[in-house]
PLY file of the C-alpha trace (Angstrom):
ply
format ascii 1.0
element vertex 116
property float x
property float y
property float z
element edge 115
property int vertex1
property int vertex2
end_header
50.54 -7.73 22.24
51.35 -4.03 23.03
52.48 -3.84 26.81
52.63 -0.23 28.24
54.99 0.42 31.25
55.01 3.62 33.20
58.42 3.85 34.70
60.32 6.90 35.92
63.40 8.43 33.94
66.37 7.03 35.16
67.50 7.66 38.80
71.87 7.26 37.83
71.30 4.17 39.96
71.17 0.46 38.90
67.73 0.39 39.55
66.01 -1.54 37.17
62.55 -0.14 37.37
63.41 2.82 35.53
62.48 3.45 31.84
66.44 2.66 30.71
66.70 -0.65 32.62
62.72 -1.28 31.97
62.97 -4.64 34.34
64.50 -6.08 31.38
61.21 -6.36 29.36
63.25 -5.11 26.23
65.74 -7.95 26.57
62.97 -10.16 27.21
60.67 -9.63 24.36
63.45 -8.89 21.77
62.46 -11.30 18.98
59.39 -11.57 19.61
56.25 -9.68 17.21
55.16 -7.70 21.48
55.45 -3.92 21.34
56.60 -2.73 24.68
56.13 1.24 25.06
57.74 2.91 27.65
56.04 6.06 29.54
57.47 8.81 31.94
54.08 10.49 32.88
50.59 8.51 34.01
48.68 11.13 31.34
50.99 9.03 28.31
48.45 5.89 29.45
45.58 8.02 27.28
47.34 7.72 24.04
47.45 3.91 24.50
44.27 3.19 25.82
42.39 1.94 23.19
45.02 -0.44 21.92
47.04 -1.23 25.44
47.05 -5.57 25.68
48.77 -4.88 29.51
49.68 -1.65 31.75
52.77 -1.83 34.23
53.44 0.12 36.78
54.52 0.56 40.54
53.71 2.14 43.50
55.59 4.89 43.09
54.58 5.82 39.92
51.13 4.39 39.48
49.20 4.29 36.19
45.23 5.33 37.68
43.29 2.94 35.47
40.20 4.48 36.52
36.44 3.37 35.27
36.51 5.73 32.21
39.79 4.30 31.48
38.78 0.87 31.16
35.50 1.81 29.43
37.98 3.02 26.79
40.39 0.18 26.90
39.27 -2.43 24.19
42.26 -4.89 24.70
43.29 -4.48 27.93
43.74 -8.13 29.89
45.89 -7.44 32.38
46.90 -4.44 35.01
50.43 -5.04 36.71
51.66 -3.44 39.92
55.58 -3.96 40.07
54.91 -4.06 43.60
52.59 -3.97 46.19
49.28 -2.29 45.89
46.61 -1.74 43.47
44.42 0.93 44.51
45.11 2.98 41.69
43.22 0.47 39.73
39.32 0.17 39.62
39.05 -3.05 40.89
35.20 -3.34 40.26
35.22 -2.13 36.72
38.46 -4.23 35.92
36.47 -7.38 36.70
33.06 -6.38 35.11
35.61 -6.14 32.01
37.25 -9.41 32.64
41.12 -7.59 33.53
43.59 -9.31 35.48
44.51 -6.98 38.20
48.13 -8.39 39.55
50.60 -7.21 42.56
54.45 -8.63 42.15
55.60 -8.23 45.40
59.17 -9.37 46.24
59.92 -8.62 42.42
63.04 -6.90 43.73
64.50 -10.22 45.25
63.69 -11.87 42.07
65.12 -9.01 39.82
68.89 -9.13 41.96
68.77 -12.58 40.76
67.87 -12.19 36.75
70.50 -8.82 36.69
73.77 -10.98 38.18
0 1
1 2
2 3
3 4
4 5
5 6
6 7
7 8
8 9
9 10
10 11
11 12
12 13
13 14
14 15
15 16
16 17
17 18
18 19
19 20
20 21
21 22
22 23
23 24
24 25
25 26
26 27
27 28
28 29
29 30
30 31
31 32
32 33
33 34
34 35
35 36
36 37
37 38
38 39
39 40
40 41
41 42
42 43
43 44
44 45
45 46
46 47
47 48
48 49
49 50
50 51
51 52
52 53
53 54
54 55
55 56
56 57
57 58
58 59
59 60
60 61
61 62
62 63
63 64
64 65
65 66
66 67
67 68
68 69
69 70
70 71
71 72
72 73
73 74
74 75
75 76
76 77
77 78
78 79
79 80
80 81
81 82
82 83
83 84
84 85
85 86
86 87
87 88
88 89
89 90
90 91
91 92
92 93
93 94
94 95
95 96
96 97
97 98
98 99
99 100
100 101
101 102
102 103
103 104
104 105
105 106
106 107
107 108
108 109
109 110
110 111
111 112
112 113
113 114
114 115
């Protein structure tokens, strides 16, 4: 599965949505046959596009899956918002095309108690 996460460059904080701490996704899938790809800039999401199993991304730093984009997205199942809100995703042609659109809110709460 190739996951692509759009996360901004590192803030000097211990903010783990950033593309160092990557909300421990690395750690997570080490071992495991899942390419994660890590992205600075919502224009990286066209070189995935075709090939992209998941998108993550946040509020902040959306990743616009817009109609053309999912026309173009052959594997995509599933759009994550680390977060809450998903307007950056088209919601009608994401279910026409089957894709899980999904909001983690309160993933802060749950991330304090995976980093301690």
């Amino acid at each position: 599965m190739k996951i692509v996460a759009l996360f901004p460059a590192s803030t000097g904080s211990s903010q783990l949505l950033t593309k160092e701490a990557s909300l421990g996704l690395r750690d997570f899938l080490n071992g495991t046959e899942d390419e994660l790809v890590l992205i600075t800039d919502d224009k990286e999401i066209d070189q995935h596009i075709e090939d992209m199993d998941v998108v993550i991304s946040s509020p902040f730093l959306p990743a616009y899956i817009t109609k053309e984009r999912v026309e173009k997205a052959k594997n995509l199942k599933l759009a994550i918002t680390a977060g809450i809100g998903s307007d950056h995703v088209d919601i009608e042609a994401a279910a026409e095309k089957g894709i899980t659109v999904a909001e983690v809110t309160g993933y802060r709460d749950n991330l304090k108690e995976i980093s301690n």
